[in-house]
N, CA, C, O and CB atoms as a CASP TS submission, in Angstrom:
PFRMAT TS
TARGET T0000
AUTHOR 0000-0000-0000
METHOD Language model
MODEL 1
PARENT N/A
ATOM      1  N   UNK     1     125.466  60.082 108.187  1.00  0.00           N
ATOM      2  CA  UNK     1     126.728  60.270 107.510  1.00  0.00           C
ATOM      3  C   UNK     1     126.496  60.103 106.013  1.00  0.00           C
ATOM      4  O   UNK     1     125.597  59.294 105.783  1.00  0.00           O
ATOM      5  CB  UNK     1     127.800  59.274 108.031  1.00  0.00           C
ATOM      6  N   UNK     2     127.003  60.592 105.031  1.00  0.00           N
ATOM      7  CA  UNK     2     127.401  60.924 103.787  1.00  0.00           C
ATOM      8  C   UNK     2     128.526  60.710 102.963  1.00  0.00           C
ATOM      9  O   UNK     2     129.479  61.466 103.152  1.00  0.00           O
ATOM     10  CB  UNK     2     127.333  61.854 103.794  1.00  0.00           C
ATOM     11  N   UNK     3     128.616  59.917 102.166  1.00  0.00           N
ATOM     12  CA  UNK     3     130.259  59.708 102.097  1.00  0.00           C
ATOM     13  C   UNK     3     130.154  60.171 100.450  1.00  0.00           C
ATOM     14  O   UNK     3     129.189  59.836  99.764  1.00  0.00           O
ATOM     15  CB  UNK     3     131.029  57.757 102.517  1.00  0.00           C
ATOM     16  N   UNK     4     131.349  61.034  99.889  1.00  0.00           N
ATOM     17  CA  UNK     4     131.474  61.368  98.759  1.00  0.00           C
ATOM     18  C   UNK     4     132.806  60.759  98.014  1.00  0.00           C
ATOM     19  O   UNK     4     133.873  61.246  98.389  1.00  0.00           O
ATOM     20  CB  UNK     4     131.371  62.708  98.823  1.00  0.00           C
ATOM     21  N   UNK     5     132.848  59.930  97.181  1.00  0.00           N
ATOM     22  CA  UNK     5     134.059  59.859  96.349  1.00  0.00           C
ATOM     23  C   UNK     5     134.255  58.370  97.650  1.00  0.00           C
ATOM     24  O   UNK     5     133.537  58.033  98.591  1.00  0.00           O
ATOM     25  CB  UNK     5     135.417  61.638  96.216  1.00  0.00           C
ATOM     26  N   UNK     6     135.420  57.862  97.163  1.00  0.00           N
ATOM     27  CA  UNK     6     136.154  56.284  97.794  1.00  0.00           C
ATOM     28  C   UNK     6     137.264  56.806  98.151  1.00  0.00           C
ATOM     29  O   UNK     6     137.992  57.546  97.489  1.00  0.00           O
ATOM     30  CB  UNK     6     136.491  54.850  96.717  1.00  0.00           C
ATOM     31  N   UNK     7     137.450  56.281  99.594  1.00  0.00           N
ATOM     32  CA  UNK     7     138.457  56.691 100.520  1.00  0.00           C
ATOM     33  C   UNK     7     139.893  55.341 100.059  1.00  0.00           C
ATOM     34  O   UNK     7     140.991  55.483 100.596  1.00  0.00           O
ATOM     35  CB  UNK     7     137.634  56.607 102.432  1.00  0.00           C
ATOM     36  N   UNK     8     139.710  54.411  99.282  1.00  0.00           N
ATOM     37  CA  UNK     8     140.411  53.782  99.173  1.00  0.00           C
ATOM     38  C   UNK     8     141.930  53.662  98.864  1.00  0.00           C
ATOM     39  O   UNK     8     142.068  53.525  97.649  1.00  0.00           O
ATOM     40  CB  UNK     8     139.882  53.459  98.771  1.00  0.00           C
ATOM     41  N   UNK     9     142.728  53.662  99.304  1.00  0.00           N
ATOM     42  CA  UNK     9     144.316  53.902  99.145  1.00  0.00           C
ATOM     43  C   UNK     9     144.547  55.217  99.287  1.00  0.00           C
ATOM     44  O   UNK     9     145.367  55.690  98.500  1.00  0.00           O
ATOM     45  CB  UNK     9     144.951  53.480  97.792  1.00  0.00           C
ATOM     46  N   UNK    10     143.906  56.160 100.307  1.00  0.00           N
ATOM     47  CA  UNK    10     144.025  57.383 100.667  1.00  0.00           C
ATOM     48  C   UNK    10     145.346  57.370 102.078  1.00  0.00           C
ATOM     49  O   UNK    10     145.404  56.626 103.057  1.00  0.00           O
ATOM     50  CB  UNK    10     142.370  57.905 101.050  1.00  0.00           C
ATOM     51  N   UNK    11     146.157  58.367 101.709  1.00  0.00           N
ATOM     52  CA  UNK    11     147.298  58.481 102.491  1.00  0.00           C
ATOM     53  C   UNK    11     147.181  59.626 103.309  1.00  0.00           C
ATOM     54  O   UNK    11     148.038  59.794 104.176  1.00  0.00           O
ATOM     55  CB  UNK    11     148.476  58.523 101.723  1.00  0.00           C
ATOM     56  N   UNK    12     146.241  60.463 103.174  1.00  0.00           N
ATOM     57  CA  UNK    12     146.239  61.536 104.385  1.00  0.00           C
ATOM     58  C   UNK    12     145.055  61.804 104.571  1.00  0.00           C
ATOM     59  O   UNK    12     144.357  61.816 103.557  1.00  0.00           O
ATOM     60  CB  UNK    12     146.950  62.835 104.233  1.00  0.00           C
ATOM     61  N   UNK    13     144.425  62.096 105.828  1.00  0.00           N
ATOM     62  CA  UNK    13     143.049  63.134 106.193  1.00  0.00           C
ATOM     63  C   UNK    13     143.563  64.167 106.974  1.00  0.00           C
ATOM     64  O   UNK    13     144.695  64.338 107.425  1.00  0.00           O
ATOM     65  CB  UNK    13     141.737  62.429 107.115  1.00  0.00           C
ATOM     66  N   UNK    14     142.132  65.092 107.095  1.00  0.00           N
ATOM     67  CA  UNK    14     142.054  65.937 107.673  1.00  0.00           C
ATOM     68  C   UNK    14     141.243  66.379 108.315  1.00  0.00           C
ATOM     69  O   UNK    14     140.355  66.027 107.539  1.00  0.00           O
ATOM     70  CB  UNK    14     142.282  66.421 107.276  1.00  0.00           C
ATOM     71  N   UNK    15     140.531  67.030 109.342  1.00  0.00           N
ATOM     72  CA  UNK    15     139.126  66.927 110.070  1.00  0.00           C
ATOM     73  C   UNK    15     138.524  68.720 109.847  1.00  0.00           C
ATOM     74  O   UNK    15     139.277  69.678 110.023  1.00  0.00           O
ATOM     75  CB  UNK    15     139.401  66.337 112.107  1.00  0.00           C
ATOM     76  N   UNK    16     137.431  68.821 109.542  1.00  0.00           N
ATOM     77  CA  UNK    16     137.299  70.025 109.472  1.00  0.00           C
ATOM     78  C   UNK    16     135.990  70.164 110.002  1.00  0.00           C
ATOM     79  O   UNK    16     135.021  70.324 109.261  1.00  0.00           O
ATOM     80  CB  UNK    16     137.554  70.539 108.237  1.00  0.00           C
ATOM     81  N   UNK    17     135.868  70.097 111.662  1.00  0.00           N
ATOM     82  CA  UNK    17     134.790  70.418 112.813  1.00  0.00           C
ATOM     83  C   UNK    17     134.306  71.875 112.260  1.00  0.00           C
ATOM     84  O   UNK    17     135.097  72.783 112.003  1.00  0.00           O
ATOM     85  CB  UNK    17     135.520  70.483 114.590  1.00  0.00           C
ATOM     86  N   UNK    18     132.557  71.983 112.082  1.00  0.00           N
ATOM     87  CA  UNK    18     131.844  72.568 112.042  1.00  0.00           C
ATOM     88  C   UNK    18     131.691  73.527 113.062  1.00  0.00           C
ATOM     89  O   UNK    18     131.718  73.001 114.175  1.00  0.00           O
ATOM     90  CB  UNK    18     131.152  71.955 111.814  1.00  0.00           C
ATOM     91  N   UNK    19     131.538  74.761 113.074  1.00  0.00           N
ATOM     92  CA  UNK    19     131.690  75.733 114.039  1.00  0.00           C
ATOM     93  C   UNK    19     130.181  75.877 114.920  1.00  0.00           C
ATOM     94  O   UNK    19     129.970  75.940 116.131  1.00  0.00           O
ATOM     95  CB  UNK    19     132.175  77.134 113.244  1.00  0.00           C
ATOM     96  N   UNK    20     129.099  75.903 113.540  1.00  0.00           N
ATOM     97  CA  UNK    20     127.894  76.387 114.202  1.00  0.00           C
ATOM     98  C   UNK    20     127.254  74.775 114.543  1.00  0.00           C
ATOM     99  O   UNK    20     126.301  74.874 115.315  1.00  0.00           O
ATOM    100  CB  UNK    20     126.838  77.542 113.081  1.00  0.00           C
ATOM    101  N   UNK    21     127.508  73.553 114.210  1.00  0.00           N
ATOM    102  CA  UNK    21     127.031  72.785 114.983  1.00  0.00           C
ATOM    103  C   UNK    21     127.978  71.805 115.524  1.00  0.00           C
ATOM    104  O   UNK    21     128.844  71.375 114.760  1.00  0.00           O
ATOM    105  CB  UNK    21     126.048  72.303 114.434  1.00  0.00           C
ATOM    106  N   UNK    22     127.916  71.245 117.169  1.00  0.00           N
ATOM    107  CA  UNK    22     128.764  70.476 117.583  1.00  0.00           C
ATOM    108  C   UNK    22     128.634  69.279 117.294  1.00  0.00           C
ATOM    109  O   UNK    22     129.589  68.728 117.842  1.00  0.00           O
ATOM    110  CB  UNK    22     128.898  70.574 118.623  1.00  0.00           C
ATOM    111  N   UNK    23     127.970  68.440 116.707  1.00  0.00           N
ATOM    112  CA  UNK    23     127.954  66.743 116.116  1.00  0.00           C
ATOM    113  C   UNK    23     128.275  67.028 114.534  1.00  0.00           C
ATOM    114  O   UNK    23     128.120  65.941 113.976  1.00  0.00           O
ATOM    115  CB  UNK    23     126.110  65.751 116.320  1.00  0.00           C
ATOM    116  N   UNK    24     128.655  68.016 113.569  1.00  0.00           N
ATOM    117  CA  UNK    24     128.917  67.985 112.938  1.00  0.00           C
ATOM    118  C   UNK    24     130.618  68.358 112.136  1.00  0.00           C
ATOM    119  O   UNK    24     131.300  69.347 112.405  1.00  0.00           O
ATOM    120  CB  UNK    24     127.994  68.268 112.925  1.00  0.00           C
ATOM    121  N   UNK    25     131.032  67.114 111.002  1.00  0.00           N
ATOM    122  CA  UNK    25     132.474  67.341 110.725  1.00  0.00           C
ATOM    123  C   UNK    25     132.490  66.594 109.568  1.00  0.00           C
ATOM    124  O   UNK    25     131.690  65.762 109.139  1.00  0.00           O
ATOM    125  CB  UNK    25     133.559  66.905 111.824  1.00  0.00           C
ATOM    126  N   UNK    26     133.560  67.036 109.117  1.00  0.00           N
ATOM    127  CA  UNK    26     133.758  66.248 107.733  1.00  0.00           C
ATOM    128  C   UNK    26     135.083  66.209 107.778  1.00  0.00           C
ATOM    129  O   UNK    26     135.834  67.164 107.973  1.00  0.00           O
ATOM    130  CB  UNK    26     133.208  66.896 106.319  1.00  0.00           C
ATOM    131  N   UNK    27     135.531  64.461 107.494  1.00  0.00           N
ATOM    132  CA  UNK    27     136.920  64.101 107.116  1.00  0.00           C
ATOM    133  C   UNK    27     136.966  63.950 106.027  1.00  0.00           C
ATOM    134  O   UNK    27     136.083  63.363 105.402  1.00  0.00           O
ATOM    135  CB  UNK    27     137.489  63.109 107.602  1.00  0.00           C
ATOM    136  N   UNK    28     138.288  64.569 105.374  1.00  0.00           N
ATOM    137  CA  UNK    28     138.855  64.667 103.860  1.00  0.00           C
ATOM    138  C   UNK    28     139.885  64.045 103.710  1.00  0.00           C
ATOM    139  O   UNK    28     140.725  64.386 104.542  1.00  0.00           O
ATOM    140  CB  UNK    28     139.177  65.917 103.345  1.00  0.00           C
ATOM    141  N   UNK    29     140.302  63.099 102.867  1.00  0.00           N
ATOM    142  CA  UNK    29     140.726  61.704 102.470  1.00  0.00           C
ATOM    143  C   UNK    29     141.312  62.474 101.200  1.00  0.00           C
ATOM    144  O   UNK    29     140.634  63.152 100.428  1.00  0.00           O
ATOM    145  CB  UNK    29     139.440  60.318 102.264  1.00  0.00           C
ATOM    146  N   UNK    30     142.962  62.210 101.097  1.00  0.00           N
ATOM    147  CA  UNK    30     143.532  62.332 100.242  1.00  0.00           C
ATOM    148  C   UNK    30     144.406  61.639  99.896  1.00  0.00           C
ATOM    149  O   UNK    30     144.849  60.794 100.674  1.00  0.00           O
ATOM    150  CB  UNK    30     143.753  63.097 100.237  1.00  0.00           C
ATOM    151  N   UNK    31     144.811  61.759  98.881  1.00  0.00           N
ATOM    152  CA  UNK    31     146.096  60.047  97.737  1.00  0.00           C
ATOM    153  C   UNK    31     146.319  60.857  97.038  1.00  0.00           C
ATOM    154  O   UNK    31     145.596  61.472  96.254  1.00  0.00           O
ATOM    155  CB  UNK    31     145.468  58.262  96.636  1.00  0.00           C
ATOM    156  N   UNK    32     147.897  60.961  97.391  1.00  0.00           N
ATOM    157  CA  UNK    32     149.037  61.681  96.254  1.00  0.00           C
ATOM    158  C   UNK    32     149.099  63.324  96.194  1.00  0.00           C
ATOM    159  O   UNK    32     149.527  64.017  95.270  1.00  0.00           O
ATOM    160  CB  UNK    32     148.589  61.203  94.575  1.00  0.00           C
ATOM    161  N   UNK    33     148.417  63.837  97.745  1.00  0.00           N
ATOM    162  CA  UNK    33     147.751  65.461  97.447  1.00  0.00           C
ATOM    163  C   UNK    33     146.669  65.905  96.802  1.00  0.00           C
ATOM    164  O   UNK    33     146.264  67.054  96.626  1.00  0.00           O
ATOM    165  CB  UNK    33     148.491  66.206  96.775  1.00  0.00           C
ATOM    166  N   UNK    34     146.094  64.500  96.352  1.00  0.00           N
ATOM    167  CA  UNK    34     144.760  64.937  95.540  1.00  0.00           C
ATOM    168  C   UNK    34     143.334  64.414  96.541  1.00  0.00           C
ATOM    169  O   UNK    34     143.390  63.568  97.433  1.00  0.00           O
ATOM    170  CB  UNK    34     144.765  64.015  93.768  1.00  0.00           C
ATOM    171  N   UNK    35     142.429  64.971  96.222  1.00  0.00           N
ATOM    172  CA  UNK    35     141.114  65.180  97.247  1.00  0.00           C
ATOM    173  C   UNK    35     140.524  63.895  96.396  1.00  0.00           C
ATOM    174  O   UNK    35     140.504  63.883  95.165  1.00  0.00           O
ATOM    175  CB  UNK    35     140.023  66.997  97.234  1.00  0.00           C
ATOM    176  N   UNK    36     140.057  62.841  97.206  1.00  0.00           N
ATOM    177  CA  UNK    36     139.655  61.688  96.814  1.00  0.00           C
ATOM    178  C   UNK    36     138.207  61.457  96.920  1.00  0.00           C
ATOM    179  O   UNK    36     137.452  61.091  96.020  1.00  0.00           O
ATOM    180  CB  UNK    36     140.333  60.803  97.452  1.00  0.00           C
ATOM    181  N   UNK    37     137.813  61.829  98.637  1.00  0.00           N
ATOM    182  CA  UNK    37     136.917  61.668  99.139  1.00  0.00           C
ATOM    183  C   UNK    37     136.493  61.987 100.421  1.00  0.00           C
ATOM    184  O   UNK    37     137.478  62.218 101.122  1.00  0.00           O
ATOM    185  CB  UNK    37     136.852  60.858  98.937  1.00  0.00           C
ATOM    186  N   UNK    38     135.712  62.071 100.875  1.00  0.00           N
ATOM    187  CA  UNK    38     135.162  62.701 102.434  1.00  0.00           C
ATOM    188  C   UNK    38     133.644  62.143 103.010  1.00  0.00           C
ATOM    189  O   UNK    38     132.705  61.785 102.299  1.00  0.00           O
ATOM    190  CB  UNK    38     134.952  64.554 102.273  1.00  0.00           C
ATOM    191  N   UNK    39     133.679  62.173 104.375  1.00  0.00           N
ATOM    192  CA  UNK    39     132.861  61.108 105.335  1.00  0.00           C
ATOM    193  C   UNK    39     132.218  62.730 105.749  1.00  0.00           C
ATOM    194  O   UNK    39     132.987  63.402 106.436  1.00  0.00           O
ATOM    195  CB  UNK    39     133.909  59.789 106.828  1.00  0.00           C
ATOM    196  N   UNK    40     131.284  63.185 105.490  1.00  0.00           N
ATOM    197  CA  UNK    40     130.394  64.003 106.047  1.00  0.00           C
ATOM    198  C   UNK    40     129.145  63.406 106.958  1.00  0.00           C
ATOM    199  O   UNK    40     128.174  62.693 106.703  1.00  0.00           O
ATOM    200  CB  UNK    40     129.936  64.723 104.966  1.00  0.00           C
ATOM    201  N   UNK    41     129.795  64.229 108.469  1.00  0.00           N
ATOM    202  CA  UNK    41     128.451  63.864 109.275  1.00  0.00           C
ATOM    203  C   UNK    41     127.892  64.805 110.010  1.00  0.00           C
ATOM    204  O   UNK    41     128.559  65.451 110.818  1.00  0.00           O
ATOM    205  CB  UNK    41     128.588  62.836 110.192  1.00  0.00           C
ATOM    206  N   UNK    42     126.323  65.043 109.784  1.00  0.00           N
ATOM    207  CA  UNK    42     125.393  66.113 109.487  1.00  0.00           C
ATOM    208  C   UNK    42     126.211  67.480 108.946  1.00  0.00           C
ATOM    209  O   UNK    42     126.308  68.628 109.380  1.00  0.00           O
ATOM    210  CB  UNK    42     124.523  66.417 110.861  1.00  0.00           C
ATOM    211  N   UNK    43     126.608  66.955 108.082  1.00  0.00           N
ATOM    212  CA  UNK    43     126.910  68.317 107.112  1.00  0.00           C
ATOM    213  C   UNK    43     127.064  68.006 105.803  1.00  0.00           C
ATOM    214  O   UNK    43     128.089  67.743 105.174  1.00  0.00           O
ATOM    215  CB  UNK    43     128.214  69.117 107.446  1.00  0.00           C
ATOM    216  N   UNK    44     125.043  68.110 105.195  1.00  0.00           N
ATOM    217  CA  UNK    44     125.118  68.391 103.991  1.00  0.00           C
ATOM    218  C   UNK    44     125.208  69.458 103.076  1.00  0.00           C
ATOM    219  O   UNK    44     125.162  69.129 101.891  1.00  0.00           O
ATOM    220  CB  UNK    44     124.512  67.997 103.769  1.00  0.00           C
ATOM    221  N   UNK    45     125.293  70.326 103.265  1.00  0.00           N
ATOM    222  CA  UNK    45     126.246  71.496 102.455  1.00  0.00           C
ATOM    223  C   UNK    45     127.559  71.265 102.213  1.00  0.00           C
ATOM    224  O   UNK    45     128.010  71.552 101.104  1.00  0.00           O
ATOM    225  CB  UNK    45     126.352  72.771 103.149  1.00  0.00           C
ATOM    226  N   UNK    46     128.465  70.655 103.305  1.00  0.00           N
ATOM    227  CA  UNK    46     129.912  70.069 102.762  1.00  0.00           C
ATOM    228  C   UNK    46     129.676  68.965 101.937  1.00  0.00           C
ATOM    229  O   UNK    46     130.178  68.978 100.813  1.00  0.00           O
ATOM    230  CB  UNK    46     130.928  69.564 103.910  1.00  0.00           C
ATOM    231  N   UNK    47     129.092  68.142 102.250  1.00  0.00           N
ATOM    232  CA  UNK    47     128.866  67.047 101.329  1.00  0.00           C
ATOM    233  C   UNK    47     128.441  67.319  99.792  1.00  0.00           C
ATOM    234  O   UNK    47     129.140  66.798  98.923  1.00  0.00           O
ATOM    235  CB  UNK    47     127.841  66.252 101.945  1.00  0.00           C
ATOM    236  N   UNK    48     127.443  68.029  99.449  1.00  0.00           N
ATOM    237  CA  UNK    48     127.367  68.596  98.067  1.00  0.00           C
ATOM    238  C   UNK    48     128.549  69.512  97.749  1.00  0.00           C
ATOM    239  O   UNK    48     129.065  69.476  96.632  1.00  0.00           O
ATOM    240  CB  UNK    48     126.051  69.388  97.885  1.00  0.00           C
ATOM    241  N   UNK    49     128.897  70.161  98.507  1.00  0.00           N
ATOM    242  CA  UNK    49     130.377  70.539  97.657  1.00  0.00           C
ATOM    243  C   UNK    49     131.550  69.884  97.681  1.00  0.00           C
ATOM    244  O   UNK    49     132.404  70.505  97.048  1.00  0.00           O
ATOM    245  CB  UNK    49     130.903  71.710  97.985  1.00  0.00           C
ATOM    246  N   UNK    50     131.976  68.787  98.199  1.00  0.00           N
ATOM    247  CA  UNK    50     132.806  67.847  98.370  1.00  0.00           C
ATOM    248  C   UNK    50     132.292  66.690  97.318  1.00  0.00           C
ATOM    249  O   UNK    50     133.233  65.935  97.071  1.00  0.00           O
ATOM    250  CB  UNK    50     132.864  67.482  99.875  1.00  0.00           C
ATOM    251  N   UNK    51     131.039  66.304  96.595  1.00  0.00           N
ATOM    252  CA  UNK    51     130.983  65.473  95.452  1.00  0.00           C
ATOM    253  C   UNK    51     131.583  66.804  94.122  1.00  0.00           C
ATOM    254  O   UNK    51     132.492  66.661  93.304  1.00  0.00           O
ATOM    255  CB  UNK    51     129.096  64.726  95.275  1.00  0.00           C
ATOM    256  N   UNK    52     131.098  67.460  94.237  1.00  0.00           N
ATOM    257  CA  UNK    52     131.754  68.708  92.703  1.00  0.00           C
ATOM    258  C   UNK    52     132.980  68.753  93.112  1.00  0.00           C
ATOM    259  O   UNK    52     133.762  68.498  92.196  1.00  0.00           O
ATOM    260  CB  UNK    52     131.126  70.644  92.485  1.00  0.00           C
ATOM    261  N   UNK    53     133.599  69.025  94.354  1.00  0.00           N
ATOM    262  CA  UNK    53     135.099  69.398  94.403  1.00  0.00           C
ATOM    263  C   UNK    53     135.555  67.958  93.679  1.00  0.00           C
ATOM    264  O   UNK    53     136.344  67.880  92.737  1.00  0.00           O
ATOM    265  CB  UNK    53     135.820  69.742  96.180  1.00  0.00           C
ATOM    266  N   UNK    54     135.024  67.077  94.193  1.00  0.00           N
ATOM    267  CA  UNK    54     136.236  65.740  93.954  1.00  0.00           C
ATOM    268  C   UNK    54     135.285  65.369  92.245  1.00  0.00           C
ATOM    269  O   UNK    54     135.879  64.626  91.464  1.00  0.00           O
ATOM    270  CB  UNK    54     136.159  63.841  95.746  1.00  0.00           C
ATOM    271  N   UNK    55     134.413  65.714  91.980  1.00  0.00           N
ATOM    272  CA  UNK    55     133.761  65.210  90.262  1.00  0.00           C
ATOM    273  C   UNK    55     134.167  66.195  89.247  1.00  0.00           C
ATOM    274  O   UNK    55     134.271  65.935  88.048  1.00  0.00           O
ATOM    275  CB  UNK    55     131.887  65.182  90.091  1.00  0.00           C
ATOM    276  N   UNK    56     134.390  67.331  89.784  1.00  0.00           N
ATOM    277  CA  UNK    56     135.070  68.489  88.575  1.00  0.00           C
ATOM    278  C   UNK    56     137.037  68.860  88.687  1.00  0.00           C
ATOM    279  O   UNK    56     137.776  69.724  88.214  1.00  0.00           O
ATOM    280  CB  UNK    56     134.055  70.375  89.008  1.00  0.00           C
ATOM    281  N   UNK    57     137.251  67.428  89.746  1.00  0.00           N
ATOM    282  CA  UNK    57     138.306  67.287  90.172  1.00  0.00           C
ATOM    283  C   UNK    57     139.382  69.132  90.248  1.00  0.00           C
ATOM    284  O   UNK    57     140.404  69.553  89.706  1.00  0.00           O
ATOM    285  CB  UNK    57     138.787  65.990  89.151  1.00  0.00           C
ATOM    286  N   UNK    58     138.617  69.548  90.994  1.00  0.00           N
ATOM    287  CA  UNK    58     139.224  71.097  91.529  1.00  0.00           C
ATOM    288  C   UNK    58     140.426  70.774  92.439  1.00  0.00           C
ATOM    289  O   UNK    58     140.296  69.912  93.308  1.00  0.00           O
ATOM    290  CB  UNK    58     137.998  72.099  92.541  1.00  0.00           C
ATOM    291  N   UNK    59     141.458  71.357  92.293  1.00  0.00           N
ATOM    292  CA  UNK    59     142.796  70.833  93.161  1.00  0.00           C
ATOM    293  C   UNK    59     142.758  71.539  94.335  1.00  0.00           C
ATOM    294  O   UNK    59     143.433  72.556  94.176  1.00  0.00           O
ATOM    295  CB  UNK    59     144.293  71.088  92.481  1.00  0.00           C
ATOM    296  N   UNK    60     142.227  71.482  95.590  1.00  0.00           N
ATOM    297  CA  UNK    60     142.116  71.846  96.599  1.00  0.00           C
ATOM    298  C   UNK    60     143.331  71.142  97.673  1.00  0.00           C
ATOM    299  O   UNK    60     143.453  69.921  97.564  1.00  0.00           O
ATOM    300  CB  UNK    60     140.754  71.649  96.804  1.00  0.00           C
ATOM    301  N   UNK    61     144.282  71.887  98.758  1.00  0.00           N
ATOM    302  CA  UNK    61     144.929  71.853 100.169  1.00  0.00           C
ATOM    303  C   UNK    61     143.767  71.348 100.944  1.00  0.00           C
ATOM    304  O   UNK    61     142.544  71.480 100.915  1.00  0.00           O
ATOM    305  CB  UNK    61     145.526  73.355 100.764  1.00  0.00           C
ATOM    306  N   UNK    62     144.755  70.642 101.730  1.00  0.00           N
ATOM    307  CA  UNK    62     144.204  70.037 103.410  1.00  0.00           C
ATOM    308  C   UNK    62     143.829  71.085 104.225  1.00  0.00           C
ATOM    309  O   UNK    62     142.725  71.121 104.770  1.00  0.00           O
ATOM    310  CB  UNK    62     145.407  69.233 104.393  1.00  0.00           C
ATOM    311  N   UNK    63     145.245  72.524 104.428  1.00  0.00           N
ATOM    312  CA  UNK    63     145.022  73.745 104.860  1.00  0.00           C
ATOM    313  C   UNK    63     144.020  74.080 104.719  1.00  0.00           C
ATOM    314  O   UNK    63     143.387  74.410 105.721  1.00  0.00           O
ATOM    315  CB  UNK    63     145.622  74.527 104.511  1.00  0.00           C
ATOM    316  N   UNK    64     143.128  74.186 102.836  1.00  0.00           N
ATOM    317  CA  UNK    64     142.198  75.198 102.611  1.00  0.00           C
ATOM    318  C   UNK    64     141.108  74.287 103.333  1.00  0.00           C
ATOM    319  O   UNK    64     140.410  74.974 104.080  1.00  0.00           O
ATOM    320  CB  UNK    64     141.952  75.730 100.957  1.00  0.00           C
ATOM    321  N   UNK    65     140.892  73.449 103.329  1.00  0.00           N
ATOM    322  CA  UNK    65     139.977  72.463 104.069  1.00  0.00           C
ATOM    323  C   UNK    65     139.579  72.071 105.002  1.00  0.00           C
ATOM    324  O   UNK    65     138.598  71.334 105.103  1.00  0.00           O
ATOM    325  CB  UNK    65     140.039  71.790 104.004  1.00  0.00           C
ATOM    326  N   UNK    66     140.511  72.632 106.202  1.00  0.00           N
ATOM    327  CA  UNK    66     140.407  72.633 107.238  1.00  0.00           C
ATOM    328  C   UNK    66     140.184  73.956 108.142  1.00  0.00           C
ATOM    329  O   UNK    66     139.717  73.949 109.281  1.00  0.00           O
ATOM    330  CB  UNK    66     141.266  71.997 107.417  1.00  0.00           C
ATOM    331  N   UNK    67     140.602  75.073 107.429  1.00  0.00           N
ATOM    332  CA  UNK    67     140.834  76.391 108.037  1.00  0.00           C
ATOM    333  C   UNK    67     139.046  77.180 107.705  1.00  0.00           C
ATOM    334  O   UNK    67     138.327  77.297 106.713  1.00  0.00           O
ATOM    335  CB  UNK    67     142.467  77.302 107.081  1.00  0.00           C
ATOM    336  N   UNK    68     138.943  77.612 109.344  1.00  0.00           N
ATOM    337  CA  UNK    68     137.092  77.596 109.333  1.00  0.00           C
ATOM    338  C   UNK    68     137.059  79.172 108.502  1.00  0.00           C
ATOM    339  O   UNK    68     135.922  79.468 108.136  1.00  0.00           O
ATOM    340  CB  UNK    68     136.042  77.632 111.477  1.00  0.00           C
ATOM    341  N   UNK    69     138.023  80.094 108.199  1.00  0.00           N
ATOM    342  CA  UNK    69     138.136  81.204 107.603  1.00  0.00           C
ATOM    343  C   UNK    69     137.568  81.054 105.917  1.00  0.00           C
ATOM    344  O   UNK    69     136.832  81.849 105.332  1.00  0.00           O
ATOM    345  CB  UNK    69     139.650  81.607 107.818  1.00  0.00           C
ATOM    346  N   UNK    70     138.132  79.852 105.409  1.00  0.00           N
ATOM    347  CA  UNK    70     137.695  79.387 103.950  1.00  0.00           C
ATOM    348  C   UNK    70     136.445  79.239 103.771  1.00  0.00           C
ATOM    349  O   UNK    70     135.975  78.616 104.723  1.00  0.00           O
ATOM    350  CB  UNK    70     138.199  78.187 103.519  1.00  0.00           C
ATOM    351  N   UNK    71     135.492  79.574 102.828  1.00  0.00           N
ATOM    352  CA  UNK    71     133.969  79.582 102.630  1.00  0.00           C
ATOM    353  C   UNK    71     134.263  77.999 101.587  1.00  0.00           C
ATOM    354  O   UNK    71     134.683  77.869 100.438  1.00  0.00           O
ATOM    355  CB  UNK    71     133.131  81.401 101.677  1.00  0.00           C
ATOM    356  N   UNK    72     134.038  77.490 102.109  1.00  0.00           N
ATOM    357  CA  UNK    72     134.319  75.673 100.668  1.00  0.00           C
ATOM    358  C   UNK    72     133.553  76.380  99.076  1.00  0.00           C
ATOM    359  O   UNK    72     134.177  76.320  98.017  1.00  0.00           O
ATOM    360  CB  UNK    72     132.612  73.355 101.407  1.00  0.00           C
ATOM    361  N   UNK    73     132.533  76.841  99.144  1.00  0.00           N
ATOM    362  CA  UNK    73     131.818  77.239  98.097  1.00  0.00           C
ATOM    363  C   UNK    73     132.809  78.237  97.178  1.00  0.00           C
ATOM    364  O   UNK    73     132.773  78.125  95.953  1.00  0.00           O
ATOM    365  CB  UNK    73     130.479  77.913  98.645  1.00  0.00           C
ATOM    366  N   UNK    74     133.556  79.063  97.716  1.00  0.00           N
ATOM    367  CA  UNK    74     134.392  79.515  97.048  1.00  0.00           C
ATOM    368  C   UNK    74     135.627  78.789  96.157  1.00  0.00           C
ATOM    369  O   UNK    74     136.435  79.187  95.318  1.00  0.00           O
ATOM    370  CB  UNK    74     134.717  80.211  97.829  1.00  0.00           C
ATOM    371  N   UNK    75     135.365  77.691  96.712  1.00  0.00           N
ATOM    372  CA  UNK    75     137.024  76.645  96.218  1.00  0.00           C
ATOM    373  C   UNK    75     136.698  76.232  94.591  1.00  0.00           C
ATOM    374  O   UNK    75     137.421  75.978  93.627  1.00  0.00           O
ATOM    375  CB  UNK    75     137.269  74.607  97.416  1.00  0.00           C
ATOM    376  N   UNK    76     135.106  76.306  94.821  1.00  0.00           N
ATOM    377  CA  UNK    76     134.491  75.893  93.585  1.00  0.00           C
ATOM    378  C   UNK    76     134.517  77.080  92.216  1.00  0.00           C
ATOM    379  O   UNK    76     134.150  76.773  91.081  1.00  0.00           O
ATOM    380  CB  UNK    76     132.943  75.525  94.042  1.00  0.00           C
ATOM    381  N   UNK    77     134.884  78.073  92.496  1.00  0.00           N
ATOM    382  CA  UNK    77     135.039  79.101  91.560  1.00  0.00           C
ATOM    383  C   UNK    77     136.521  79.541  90.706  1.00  0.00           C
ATOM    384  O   UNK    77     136.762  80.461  89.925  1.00  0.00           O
ATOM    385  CB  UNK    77     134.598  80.177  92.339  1.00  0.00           C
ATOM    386  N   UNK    78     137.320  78.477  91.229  1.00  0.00           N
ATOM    387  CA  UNK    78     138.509  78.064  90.728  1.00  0.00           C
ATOM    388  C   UNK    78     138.151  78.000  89.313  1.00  0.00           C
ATOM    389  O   UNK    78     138.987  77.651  88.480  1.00  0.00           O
ATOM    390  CB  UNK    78     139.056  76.779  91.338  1.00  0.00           C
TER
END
């Protein structure tokens, strides 16, 4: 597991299960609608884009975060 950013005083998650592998998911931890932090497990590609999403503080949805249609790498071109 991988943890990006502090889940601390976070008021909502969201789970966003990996398609091509089954032990892998990442929960996204949010406070106030804003992306705080996330528990990546075996998924480091989410995990490097989940430290830039939450360090270049990009305003990303739970929706966009969860929905397996969204490429995450794209969120970053905001």
């Amino acid at each position: 597991m991988q943890i990006a950013g502090l889940n601390h005083g976070y008021e909502q998650t969201v789970v966003r299960q990996n398609q091509s592998a089954k032990k892998a998911l990442v929960v996204w931890y949010f406070k106030q609608e804003h992306l705080i932090a996330a528990d990546c497990i075996n998924s480091p590609k989410e995990f490097m884009l989940a430290k830039q999403l939450i360090a270049r503080n990009i305003a990303v949805t739970p929706e966009q975060l969860i929905d397996p249609e969204i490429d995450l790498a794209e969120l970053l071109n905001v």
